[in-house]
matplotlib code that plots the C-alpha trace (Angstrom):
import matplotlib.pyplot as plt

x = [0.0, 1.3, -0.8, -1.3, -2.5, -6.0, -8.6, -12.5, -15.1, -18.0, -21.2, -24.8, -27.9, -30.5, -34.3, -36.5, -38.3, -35.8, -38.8, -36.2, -33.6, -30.3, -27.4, -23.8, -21.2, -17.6, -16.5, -12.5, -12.1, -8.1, -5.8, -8.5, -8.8, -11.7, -12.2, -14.7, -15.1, -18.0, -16.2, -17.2, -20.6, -23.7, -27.3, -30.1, -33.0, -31.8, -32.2, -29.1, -25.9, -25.1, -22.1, -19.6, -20.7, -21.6, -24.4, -24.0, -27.0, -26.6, -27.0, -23.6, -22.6, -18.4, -16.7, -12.7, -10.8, -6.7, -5.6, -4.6, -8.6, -9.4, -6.4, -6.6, -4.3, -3.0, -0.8, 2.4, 1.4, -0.1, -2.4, -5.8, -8.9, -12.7, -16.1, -18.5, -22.2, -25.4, -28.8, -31.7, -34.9, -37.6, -40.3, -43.4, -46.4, -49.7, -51.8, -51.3, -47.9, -44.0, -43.6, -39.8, -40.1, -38.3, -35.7, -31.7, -28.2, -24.9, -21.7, -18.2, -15.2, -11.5, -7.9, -5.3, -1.6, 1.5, 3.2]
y = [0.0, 3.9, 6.2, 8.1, 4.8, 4.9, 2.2, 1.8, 0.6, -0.6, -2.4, -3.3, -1.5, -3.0, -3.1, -4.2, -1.0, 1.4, 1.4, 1.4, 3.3, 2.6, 3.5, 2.3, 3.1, 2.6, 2.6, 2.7, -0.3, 0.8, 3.5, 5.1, 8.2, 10.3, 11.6, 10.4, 12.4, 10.9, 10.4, 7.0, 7.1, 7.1, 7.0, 7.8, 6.0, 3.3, 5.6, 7.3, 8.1, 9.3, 11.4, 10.7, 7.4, 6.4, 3.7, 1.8, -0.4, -3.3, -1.1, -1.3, 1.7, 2.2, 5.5, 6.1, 6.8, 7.3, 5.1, 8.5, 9.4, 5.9, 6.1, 9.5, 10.3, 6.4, 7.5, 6.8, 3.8, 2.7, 0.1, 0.2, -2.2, -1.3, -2.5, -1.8, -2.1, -1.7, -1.9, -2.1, -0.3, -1.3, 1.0, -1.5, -1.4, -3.0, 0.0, 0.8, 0.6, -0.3, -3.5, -4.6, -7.9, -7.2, -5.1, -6.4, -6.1, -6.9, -6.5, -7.0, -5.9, -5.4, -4.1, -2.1, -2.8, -1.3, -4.1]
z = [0.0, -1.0, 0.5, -2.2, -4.2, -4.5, -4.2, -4.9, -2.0, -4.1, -2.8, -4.5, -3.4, -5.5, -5.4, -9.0, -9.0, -7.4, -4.7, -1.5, 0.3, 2.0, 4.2, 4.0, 7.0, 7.1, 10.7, 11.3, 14.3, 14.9, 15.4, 17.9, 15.3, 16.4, 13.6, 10.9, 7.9, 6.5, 3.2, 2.8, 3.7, 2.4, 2.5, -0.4, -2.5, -4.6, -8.0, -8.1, -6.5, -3.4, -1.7, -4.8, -5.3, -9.0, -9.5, -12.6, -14.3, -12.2, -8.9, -7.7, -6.2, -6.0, -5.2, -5.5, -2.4, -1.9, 1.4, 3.1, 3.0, 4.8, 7.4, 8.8, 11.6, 11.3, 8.7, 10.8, 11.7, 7.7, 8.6, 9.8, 10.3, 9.1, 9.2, 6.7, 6.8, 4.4, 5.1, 2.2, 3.6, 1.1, 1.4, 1.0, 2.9, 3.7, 3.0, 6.4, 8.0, 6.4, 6.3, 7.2, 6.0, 3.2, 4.7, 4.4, 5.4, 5.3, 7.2, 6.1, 7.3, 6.0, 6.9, 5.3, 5.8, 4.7, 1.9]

ax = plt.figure().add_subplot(projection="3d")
ax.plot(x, y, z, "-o")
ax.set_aspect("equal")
plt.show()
């Protein structure tokens, strides 16, 4: 890893008539940085992008980032652990109420490490 090397996070928020919203979180798990610029998350209806992320035709969502961005103040050390999490809100309901049913999510996590 070069920290001025840049990588893509990338993740599929998909719904067969767009009829749903969503929120994707990167949470930094090492280095005890305080500081969370918000850079690689985001939240939106399905339809279109959201907070620099491009959405192709297949609903995957990816957004380019340099390893500086992700590591923060743990530049001096160069490595770092994340978690990432998405959850799928489909907005169906019974006439009446939301019905979260059909609501999803998925965690993941991964780590950055100096080569």
């Amino acid at each position: 890893m070069v920290l001025g090397s840049v990588l893509e996070l990338a993740f599929r928020a998909y719904h067969p008539n767009n009829f749903a919203d969503f929120s994707f979180t990167v949470q930094k798990g090492t280095c005890s940085d305080p500081v969370q610029t918000g850079a690689t998350n985001a939240s939106g209806m399905v339809i279109a992008g959201a907070n620099g992320y491009a959405r192709n035709f297949a609903s995957i969502y990816t957004k380019s980032l340099t390893f500086a961005d992700l590591l923060g103040i743990c530049t001096s050390e160069g490595k770092a652990a994340f978690a990432e999490y998405l959850y799928l809100n489909a907005l169906s309901t019974d006439g009446n109420s939301e019905l979260n049913a059909f609501d999803a999510s998925a965690l993941a996590a991964f780590a950055l490490e100096p080569m």
